[in-house]
N, C-alpha and C positions, 0 to 999 in steps of 0.2 A: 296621624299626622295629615294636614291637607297636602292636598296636591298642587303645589306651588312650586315656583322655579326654587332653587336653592344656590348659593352663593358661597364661594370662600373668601373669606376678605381678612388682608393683613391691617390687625387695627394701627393708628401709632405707637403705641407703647410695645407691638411687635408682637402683640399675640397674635393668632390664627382663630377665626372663627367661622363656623358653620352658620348661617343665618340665612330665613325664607329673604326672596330678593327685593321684597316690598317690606319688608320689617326691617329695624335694627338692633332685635332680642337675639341672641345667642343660641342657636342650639347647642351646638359644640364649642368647645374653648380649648385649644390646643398652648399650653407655655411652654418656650425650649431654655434652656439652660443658659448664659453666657455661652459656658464651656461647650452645650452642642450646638452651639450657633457656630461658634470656631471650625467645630469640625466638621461641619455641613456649607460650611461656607455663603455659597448663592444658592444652595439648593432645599432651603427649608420650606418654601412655600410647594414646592416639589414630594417633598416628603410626607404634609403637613396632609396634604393631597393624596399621597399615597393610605396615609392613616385614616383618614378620613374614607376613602373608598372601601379598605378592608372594613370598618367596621360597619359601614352601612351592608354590605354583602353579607356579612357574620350576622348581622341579625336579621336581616330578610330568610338564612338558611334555620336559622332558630326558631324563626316564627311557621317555616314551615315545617319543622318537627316538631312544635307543639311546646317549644319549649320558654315563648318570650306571649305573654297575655298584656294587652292594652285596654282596660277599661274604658269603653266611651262614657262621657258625663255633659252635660252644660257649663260645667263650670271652670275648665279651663280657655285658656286664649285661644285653643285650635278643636275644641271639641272632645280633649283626651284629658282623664284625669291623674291616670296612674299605668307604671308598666312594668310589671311583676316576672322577673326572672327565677327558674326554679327548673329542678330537674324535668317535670312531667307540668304542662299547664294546669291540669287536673287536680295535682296533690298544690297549687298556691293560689287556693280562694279564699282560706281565711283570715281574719286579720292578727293571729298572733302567728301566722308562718309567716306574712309579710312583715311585720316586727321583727320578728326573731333576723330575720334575712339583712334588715338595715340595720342594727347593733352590733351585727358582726365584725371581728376588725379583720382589716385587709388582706386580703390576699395575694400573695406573690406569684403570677404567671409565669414559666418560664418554657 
């Protein structure tokens, strides 16, 4: 990713989006519910912000365990083509582990 300011901005339709501050491509897209809009009140863009900090932290600490790989290319808009999460960086270089990895279905964190 370059090294660019970065912006959180409430779009009109009320989504929350991460975006370089000279672009207006999306890194992140955050949508909250009606129902947690009620229950969050005034404080989505607060949260939205919270969310946003955790997980930029969670993968700078992944990346220093070896565990999140960014392949540089030319052929993205920032110089990045792809970014391959897996146990061990080592064991996701080939292309049917990175397959396998996005056919998966979802996962529930708790």
């Amino acid at each position: 990713m370059s090294s660019s300011f970065l912006e959180i901005v409430e779009l009109p339709n009320g989504d929350i989006v991460l975006q370089r501050a000279e672009e207006d491509t999306p890194l992140v897209t955050i949508q909250f519910s009606e129902e947690s809009k009620e229950y969050l009140l005034d404080n989505v863009l607060e949260v939205a912000r919270a969310m946003i900090q955790a997980g930029i932290q969670t993968a700078a600490e992944m990346a220093e365990q070896g565990h999140i790989v960014v392949t540089e290319t030319d052929d993205g808009p920032d110089g990045y083509e792809e970014v391959q999460v897996g146990d061990r960086a080592e064991d996701m270089t080939d292309d049917a582990t990175a397959e396998s990895i996005a056919t998966e279905a979802p996962r529930v964190l708790h």
